[in-house]
N, C-alpha and C positions, 0 to 999 in steps of 0.2 A: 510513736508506739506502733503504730499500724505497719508504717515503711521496714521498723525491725522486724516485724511479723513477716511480712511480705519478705524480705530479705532470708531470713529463718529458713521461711518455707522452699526458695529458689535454691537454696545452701542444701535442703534437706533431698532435693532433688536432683542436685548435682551429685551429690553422692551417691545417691542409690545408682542411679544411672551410670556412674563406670561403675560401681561392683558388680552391677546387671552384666554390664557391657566384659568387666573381667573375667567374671565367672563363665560366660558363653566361651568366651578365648580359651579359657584353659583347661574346659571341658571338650573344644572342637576334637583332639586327639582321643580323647578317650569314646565317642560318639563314636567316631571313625574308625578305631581298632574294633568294638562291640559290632557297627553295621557291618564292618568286615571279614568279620568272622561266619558269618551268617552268608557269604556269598561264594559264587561258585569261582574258580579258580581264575576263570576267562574274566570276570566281569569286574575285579580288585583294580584292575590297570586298566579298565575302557576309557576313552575319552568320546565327551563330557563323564569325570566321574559321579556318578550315584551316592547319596546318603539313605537313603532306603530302595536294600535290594531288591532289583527286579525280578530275581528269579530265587529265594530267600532258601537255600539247604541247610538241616545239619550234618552234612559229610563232615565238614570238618572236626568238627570235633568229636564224632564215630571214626574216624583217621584215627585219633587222638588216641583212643585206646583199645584200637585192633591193629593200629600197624605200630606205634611207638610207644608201647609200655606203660600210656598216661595211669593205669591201673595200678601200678606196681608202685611207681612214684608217688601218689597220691597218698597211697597206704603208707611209706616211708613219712611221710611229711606229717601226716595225721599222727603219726605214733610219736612223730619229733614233736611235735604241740602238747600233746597231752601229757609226755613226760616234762615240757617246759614248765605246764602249769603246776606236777609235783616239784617240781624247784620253784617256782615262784612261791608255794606254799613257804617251804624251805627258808628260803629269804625273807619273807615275813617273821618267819622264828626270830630270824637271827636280828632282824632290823626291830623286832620288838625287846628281843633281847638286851639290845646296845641303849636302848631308849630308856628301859624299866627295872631293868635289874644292874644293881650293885656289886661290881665283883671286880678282885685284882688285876690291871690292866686295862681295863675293859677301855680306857682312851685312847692307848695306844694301839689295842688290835684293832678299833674302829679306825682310826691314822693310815695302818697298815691298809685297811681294804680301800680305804679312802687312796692310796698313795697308787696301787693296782688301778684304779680307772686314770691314771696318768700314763700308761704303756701300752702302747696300739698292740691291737689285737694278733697283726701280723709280728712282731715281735717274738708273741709267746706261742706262737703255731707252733715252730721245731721243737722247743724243750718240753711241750703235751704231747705232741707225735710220739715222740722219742721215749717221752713215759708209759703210754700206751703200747709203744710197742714192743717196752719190756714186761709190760702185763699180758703180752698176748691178745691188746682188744685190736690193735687195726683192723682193719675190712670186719668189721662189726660192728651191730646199731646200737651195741653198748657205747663202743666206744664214738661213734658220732653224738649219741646223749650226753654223755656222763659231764664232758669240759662245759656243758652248757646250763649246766644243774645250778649251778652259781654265779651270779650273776651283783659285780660290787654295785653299777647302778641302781640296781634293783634295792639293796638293800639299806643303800645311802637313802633312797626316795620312803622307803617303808619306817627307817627310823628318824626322819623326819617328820612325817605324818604321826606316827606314833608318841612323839614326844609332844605333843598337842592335847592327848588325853587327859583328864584330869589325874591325878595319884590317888588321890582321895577316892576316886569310884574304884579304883580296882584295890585300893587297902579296904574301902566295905565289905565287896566281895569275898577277900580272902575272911574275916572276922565272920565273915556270914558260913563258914565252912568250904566255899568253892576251891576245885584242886587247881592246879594251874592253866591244864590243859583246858579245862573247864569255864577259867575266864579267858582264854586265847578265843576259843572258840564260839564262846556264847555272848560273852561280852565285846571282847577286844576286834574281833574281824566286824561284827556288824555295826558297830562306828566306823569304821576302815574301809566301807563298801566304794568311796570314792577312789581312793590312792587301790585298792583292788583294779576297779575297773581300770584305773590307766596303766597301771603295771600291766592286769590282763590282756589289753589292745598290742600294748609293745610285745608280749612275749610271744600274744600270737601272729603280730608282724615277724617279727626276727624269724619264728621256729617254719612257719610259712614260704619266707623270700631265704634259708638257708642253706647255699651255694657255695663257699670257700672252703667252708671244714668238710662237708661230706666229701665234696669231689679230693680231697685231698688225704683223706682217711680210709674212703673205700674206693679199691678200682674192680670187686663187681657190680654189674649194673643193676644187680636187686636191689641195691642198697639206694641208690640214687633218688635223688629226691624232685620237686617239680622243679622248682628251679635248673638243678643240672641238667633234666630232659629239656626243657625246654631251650638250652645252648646245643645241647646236643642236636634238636630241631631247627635251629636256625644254620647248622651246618650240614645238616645232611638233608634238608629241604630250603634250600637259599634261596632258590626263585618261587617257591611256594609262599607267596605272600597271605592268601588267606587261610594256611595251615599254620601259619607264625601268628599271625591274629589271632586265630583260635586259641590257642597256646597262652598267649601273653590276657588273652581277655579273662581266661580261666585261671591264671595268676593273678590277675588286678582284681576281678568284682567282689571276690570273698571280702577283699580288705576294706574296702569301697562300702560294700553293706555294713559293715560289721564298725567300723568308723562311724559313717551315717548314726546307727541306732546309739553309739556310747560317746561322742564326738563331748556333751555336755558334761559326764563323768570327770573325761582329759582335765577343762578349764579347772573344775573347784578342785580333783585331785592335786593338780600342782599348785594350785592357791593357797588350798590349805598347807602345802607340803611346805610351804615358805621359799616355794623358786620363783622369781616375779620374771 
């Protein structure tokens, strides 16, 4: 009994120690982009290199938005998140819809959105452009919003979770007088708070890191977003490696904290949601 103990314990140790040892790995780059940012232009490529700079500035990222528009981008990006999350609200309707309410069709137009997360994305670029650009939205932030308002994973995962709910609590409710909107809102989303939170993480990955549709919808540079500045920065500052650091550090950390704090949400949202 002892020796399985002892055993147990060297097994338990074993493991920690490469996740230790993994986690250090594949944090070295991100350490390294972060310390790099912070250093002056000369001292990125010294040899022996530095993990804590010597001589520690923020030019770079004062660069960032007096010489390369990070301002402007920033604001495009921020407005692309916020209207993600009026669609994600959206999608919730519709994936509570599919789950709760009884109405003609209703298996085959959930088939139908189900069938749409079968068709890469690049696919249906042309025939949205194309629609768009017979509405007159190209080189517009409507039109970088509007294709991204709906979203079938989103609402595959929502009426998954949703179908979880009891019937019975939301037929009390209604006997109880509540209007619809009423148990959407008051009842239905604060059971939901998990599959929210990991929808909310994805949509504000995607609306954050979104680069193919903007650069391809708008060619003025108001419209651009962080993402596209920042390829625009790696080409027009190539050897400026701690101005690309900057850049890419101010890309990564948002996502990084914001993971960090909801990372727990992720697991039970898809546990519950029935994806093993």
């Amino acid at each position: 009994m002892a020796l399985a103990t002892k055993k147990n314990k060297w097994e338990q140790a074993l493991v920690i120690f490469i996740m230790v040892a993994g986690g250090i790995l594949v944090s070295i780059p991100f350490i390294w982009m972060i310390s790099s940012s912070f250093k002056p232009e000369s001292e990125v490529l010294s040899i022996p290199p530095t993990i804590i700079p010597d001589n520690p500035t923020l030019d770079n990222y004062i660069n960032l938005f007096t010489n390369m528009n990070f301002a402007v981008y920033l604001r495009n990006t921020l407005v692309i998140v916020l209207f993600s999350f009026l669609g994600l609200l959206f999608n919730a309707m519709a994936g509570y819809g599919f789950a709760k309410y009884n109405f003609k069709g209703r298996d085959k137009f959930f088939y139908i959105v189900l069938a749409t997360m079968m068709i890469p994305g690049q696919v249906t670029m042309i025939p949205v452009y194309l629609l768009l650009n017979a509405m007159g939205l190209t080189n517009t932030m409507t039109g970088i919003i509007l294709p991204g308002l709906a979203v079938a994973f989103s609402i595959f995962l929502f009426r998954q979770f949703m179908t979880t709910i009891p019937d019975d609590l939301i037929e009390a409710a209604r006997l109880d007088g509540a209007g619809e909107f009423y148990i959407f809102f008051r009842l239905v989303m604060p059971i939901a708070k998990p599959i929210f939170a990991v929808q909310g993480i994805l949509t504000f990955i995607a609306g954050w890191n979104s680069f193919l549709w903007p650069l391809i919808i708008a060619n003025d540079e108001s419209l651009y977003t962080l993402s596209v500045g920042l390829s625009l920065l790696q080409g027009q500052y190539a050897n400026n490696f701690a101005l690309q650091m900057a850049g890419a550090a101010f890309m990564v950390v948002p996502i990084i904290i914001i993971f960090s704090f909801f990372q727990k949400y992720i697991v039970e949202g898809f546990t519950m949601s029935g994806i093993k």
